[in-house]
C-alpha positions as CSV (number, residue, x, y, z in Angstrom):
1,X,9.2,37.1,-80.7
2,X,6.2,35.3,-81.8
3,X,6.2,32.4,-83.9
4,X,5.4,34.0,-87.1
5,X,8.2,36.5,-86.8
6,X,10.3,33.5,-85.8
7,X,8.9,31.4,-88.8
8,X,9.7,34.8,-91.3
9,X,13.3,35.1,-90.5
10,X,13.6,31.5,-91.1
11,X,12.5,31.8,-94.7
12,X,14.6,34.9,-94.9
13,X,17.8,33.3,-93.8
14,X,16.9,30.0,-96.1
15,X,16.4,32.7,-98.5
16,X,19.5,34.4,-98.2
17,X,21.3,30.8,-98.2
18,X,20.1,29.4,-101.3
19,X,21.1,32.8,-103.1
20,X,24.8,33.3,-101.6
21,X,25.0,29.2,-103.0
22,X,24.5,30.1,-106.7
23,X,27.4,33.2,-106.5
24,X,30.7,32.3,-107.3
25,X,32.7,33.1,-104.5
26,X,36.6,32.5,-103.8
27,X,37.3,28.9,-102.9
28,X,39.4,29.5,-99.1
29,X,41.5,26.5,-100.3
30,X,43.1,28.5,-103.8
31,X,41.0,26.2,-106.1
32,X,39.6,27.8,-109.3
33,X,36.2,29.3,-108.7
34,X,33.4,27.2,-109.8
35,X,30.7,29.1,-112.2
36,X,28.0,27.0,-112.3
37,X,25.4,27.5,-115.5
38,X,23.2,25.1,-117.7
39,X,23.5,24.8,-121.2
40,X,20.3,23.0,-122.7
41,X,18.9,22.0,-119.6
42,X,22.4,20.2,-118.7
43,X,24.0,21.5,-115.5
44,X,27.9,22.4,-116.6
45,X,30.7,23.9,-114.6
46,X,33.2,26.3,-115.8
47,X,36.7,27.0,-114.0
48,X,39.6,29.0,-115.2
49,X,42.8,27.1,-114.9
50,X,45.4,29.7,-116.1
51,X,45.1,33.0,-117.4
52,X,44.5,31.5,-121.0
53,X,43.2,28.8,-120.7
54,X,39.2,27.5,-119.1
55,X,37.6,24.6,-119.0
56,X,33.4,23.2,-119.1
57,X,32.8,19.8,-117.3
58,X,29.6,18.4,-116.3
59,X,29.4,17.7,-112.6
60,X,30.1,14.2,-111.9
61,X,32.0,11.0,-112.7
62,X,32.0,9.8,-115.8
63,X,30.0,12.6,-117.5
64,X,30.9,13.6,-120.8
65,X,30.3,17.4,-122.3
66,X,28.1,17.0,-124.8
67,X,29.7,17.4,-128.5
68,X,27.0,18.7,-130.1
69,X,27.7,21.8,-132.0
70,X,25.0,24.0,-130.7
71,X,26.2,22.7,-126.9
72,X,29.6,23.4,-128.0
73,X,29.1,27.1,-129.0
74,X,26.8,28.0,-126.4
75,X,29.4,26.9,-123.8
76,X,32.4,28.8,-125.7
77,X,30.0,31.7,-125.4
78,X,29.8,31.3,-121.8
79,X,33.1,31.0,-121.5
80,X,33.5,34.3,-123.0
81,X,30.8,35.9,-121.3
82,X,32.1,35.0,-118.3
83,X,35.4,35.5,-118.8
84,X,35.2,39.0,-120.7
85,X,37.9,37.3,-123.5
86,X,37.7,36.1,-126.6
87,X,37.8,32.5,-127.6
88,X,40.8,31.1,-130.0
89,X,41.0,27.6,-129.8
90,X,39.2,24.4,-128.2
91,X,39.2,21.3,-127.8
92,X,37.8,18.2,-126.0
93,X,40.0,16.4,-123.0
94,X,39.9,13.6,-120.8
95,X,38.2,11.2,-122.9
96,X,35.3,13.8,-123.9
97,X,34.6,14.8,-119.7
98,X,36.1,18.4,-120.4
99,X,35.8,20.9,-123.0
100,X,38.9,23.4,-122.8
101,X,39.2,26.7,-124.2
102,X,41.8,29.1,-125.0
103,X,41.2,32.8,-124.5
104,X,42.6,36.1,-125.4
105,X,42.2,38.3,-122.8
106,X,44.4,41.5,-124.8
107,X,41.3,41.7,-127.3
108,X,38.6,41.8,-124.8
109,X,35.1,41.7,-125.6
110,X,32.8,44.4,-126.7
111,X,29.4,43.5,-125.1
């Protein structure tokens, strides 16, 4: 192959690398699967720890999940989205470092 061949699969395979990274895929070890979105130009992560019941963190130690009510509703509506239920409770956990949601799956939502 000549090098510019070489050099174009490259850039496909970094490509195809950096695209796979942003899916949420099934973690091999049984944890919850990670959706990663930003919410006001904050990175958060959103997990779904039982059937009911999801959670928004931001990535790192120590970081709290902004309270703000606008932050707080545009993450419940991810949560939703994402989810396909319906938010019916929330609250804030571990000193303000997770926002937790309840969900009702049986009323699913009408997009």
């Amino acid at each position: 192959m000549s090098g510019g061949a070489n050099r174009f699969i490259k850039v496909l395979l970094a490509a195809a690398l950096v695209m796979l990274s942003a899916c949420s895929l099934p973690s091999p070890t049984g944890d919850p699967v990670v959706h990663k979105l930003s919410v006001a130009g904050q990175p958060y992560l959103l997990r779904q720890l039982t059937a009911g019941t999801w959670t928004a963190s931001a990535p790192g130690e120590a970081s709290l999940v902004s309270s703000t009510s606008l932050n707080r509703a545009a993450l419940l509506q991810a949560i939703e989205k994402i989810s396909g239920c319906k938010v019916t409770d929330s609250d804030y956990s571990h000193q303000g470092a997770q926002l937790d949601a309840q969900v009702d799956c049986a009323s699913h939502l009408k997009n």
